[in-house]
C-alpha positions in Angstrom: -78.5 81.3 100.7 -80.0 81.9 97.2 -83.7 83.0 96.5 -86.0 79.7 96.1 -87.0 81.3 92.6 -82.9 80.8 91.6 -83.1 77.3 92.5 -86.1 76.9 90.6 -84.8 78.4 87.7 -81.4 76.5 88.0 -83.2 73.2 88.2 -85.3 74.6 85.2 -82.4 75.0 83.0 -80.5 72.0 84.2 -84.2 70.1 83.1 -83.8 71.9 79.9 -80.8 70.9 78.9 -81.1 67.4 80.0 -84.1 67.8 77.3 -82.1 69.2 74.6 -79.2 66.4 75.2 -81.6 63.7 75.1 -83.2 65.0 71.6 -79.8 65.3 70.0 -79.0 61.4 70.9 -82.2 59.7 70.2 -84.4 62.8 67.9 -85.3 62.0 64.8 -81.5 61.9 61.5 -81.0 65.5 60.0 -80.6 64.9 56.5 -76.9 65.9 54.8 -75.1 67.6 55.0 -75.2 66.7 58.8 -73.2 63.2 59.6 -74.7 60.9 62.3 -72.2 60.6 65.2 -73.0 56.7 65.9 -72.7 56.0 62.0 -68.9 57.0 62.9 -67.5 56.1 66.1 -64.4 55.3 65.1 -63.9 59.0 64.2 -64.9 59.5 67.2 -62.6 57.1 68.5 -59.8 58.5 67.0 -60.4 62.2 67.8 -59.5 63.9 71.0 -61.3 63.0 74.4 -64.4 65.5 74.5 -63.8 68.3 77.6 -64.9 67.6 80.8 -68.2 69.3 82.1 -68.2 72.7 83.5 -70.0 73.8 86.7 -73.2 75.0 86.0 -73.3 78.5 85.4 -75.6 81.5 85.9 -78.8 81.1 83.7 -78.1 81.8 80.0 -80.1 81.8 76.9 -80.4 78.5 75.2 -78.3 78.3 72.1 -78.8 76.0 68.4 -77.2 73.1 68.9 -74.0 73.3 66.7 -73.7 71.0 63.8 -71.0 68.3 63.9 -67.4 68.4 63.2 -66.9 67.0 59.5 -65.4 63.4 59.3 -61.9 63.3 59.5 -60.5 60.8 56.6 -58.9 57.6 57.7 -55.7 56.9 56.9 -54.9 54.3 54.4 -53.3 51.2 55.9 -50.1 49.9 54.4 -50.5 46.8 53.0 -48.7 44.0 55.6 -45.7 42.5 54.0 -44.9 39.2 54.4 -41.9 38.2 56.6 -38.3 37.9 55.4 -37.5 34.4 54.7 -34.6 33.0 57.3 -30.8 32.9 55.3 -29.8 29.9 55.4 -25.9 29.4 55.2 -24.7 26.2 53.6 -22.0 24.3 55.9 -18.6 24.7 55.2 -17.0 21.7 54.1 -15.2 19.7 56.4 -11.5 18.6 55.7 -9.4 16.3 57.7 -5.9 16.1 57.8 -5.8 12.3 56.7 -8.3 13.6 53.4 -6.5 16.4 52.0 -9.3 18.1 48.8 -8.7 15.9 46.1 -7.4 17.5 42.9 -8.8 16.5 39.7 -6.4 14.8 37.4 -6.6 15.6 33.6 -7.1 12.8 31.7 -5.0 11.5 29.4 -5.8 11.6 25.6 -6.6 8.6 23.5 -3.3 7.2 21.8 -4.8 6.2 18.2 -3.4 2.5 17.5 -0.6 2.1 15.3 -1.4 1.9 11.8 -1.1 -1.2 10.1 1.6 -1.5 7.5 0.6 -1.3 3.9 1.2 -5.1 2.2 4.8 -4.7 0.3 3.7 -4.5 -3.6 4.6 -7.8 -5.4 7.4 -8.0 -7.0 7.0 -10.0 -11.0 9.8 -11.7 -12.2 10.7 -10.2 -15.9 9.4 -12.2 -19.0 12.0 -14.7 -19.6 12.5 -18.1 -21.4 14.2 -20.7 -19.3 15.2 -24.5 -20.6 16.1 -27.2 -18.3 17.5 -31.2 -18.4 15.2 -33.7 -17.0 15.7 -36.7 -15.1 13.4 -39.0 -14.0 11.9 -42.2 -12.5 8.0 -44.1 -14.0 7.7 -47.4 -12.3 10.8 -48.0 -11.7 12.0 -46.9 -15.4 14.5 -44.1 -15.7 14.3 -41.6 -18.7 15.8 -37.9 -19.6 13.9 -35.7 -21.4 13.9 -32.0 -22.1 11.8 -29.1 -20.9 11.0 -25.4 -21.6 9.5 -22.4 -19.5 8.1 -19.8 -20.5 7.4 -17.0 -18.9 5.8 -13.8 -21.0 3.3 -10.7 -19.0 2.9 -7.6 -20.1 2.5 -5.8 -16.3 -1.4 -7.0 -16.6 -1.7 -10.2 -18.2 0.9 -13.3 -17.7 0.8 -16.3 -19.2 3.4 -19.1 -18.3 3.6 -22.4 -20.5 5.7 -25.7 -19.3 6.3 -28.2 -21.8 8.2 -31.4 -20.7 9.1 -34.4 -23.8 11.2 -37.5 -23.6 11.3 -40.4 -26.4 8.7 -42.9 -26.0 7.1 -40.9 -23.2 5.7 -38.4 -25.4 4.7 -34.9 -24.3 3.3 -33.0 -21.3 2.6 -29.7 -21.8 1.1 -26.8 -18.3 -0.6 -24.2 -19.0 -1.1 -21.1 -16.8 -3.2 -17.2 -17.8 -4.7 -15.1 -15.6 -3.6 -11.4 -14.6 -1.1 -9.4 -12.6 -2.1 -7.6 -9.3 -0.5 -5.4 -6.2 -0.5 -8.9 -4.7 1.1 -11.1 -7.4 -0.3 -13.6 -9.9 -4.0 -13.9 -10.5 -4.8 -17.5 -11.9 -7.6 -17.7 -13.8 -7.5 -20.7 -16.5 -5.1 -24.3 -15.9 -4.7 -26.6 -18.7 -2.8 -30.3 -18.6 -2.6 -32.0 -21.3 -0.7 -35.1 -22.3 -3.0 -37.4 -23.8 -6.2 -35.4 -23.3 -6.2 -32.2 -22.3 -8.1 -31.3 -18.5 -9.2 -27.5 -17.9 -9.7 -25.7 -14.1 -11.4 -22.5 -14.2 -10.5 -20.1 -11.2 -14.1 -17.9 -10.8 -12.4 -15.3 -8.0 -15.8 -13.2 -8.2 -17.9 -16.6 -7.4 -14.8 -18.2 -5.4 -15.4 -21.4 -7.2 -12.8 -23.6 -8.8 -14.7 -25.4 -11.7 -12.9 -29.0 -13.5 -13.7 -30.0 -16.8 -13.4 -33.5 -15.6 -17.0 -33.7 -14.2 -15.2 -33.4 -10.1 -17.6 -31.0 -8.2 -16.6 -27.3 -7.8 -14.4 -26.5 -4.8 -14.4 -23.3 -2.6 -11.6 -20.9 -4.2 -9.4 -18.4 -1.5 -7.9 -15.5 -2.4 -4.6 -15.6 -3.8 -5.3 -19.2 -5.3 -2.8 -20.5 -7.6 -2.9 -23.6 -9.7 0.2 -25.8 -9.8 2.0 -24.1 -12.7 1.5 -20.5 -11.7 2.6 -21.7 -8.2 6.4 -21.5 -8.3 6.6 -18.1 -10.4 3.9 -17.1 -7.6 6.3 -17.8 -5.3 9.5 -16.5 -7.3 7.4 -13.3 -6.6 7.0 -13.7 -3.0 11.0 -13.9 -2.7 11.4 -11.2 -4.7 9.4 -8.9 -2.8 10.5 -9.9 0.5 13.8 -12.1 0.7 16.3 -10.1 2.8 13.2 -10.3 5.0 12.4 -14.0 4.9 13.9 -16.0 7.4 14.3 -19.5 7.4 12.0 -22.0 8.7 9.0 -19.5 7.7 6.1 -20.7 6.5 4.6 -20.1 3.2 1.0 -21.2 2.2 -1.0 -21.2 -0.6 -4.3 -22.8 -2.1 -3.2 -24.7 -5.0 -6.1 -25.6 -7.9 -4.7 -29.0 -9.9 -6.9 -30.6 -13.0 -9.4 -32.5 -10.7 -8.8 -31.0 -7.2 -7.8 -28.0 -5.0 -5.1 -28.7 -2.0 -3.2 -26.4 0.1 0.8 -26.5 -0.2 2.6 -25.4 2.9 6.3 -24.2 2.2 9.1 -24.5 4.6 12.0 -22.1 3.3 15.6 -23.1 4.1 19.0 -21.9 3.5 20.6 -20.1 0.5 22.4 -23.0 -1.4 25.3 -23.1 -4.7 23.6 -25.6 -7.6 26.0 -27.2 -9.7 23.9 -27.2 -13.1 24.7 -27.6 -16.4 23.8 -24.3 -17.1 26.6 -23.7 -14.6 26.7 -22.5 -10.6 24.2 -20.4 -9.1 23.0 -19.1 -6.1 19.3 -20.4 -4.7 17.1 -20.5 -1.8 15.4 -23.6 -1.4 11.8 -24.0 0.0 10.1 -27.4 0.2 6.6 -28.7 0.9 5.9 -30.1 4.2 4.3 -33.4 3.2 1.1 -34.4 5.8 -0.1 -37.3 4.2 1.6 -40.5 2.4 -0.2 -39.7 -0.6 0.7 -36.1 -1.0 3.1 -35.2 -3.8 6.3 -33.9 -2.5 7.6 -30.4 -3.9 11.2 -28.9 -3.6 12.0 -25.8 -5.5 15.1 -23.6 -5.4 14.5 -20.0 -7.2 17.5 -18.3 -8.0 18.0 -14.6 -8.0 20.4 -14.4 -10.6 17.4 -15.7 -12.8 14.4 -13.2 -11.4 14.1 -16.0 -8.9 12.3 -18.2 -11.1 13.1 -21.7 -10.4 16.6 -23.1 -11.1 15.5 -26.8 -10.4 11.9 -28.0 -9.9 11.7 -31.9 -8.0 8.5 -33.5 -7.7 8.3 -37.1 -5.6 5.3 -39.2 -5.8 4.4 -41.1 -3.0 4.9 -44.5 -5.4 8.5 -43.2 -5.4 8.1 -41.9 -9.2 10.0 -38.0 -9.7 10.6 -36.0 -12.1 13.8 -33.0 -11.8 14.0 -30.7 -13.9 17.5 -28.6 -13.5 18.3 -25.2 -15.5 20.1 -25.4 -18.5 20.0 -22.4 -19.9 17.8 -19.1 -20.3 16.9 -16.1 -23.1 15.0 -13.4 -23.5 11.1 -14.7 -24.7 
């Protein structure tokens, strides 16, 4: 058993540092460079668990309370990251046997349209001076007389002059100018005269056929003719295109008289052999097609062997009055 005065002196020091314990927790801060341990209890936290307590020993002398164990530093935390987004396959395609992948055809290239053909150039008959024996019929009187043609251009201008006389009938005399173009005969001024004299102007820029007769002005097409220029416009037309020309085609053209404009539509027919007195020849024959009983009836035959200018001219009025005029002979102008 130990001596009272040890367990006095045991509870003493046990007292004692109870004392000293208590004044470390709750005494009054230290200024630095001491660290309050309940300003950090993490480090605390994160440091190792403090030893367990000891069996109280013999008495010892009291010791300074040690100062505390620096801070440790924290560790810097990583930033978080934010989680991967979730790949997300598209779906395979699904073929069936009955839909096979279609393939894309290439598509074909525009075909340009055929070009048109370019208009055959006209062909102009060569300047010539043609005469011809008339025959003919005014109420019911029969006459002869004599005519001329002329025919003069120079591959720009033309001019064609027609100039029918019998006795006691007097004299008619056509006149035709105008100018030559890739298309044939430009009219541009018609005279007929036989007791007085009646002027048609052809105005292609205004497309206006004026008469000096005081009859109002009539709409003008292009390739307008007046009634002289007609038949060497049409000589022209053969020319250019005959082995091409079949029959029963049509030709029509606006026709420009002294007082009136009219559209003549030509049937052509066969190739036939004249029996003239300026002897046999070879002709193709186109006639008017007549649509009213008042129209004036035209047959022409143009004849190659003459620059297919007419070989005989026939014009029928609807009071049964004609003339025909049928070649007779020809010369240079």
């Amino acid at each position: 058993m130990p001596h009272p005065w040890r367990r006095l002196l045991l509870c003493a020091l046990l007292a004692l540092g109870v004392h000293l314990l208590l004044l470390a927790l709750f005494g009054p801060r230290v200024q630095a460079p001491y660290t309050s341990t309940i300003a950090q209890p993490l480090v605390y936290a994160l440091a190792a668990a403090p030893p367990a307590p000891t069996p109280p020993q013999a008495a010892r002398k009291p010791r300074r309370p040690r100062p505390a164990p620096a801070s440790l530093p924290v560790p810097p935390v990583p930033p978080e990251l934010p989680p991967p987004e979730p790949v997300t396959e598209a779906p395979a395609p699904v073929t069936t046997p009955e839909a096979p992948p279609a393939v894309a055809k290439a598509e074909p290239e525009p075909v340009a349209p055929p070009a048109e053909p370019e208009p055959t150039p006209a062909t102009i008959p060569g300047s010539m001076r043609l005469k011809y024996g008339i025959q003919g019929e005014v109420k019911s009187m029969a006459y002869q007389a004599s005519g001329e043609l002329l025919w003069v251009h120079d591959g720009r201008d033309y001019e064609a002059r027609l100039e029918v006389g019998a006795f006691l009938l007097g004299t008619r005399v056509q006149h035709s100018r105008g100018r030559i173009t890739p298309a044939g005969l430009q009219a541009l001024r018609f005279s007929d005269r036989s007791r007085r004299e009646r002027v048609s102007e052809l105005d292609h820029e205004r497309a206006l056929a004026r008469f000096s007769v005081g009859a109002p002005d009539a709409a003008l097409q292009p390739g307008a003719q007046d009634q002289l220029s007609v038949f060497v416009q049409l000589a022209s037309l053969m020319a250019s295109r005959s082995a091409a020309e079949p029959v029963a085609s049509e030709l029509v053209l606006q026709v420009v008289g002294p007082h009136s404009v009219d559209f003549w539509r030509f049937v052509v027919g066969e190739e036939e052999t004249l029996s003239l007195a300026g002897g046999e020849v070879r002709a193709r024959k186109l006639s008017r097609v007549v649509e009213g009983k008042d129209e004036l009836r035209v047959e022409v035959w143009l004849a190659p062997a003459l620059n297919w200018l007419p070989a005989r001219i026939r014009l029928t009025q609807a009071s049964g009055d004609y003339i025909d005029q049928q070649w007779r002979s020809s010369e240079a102008p």
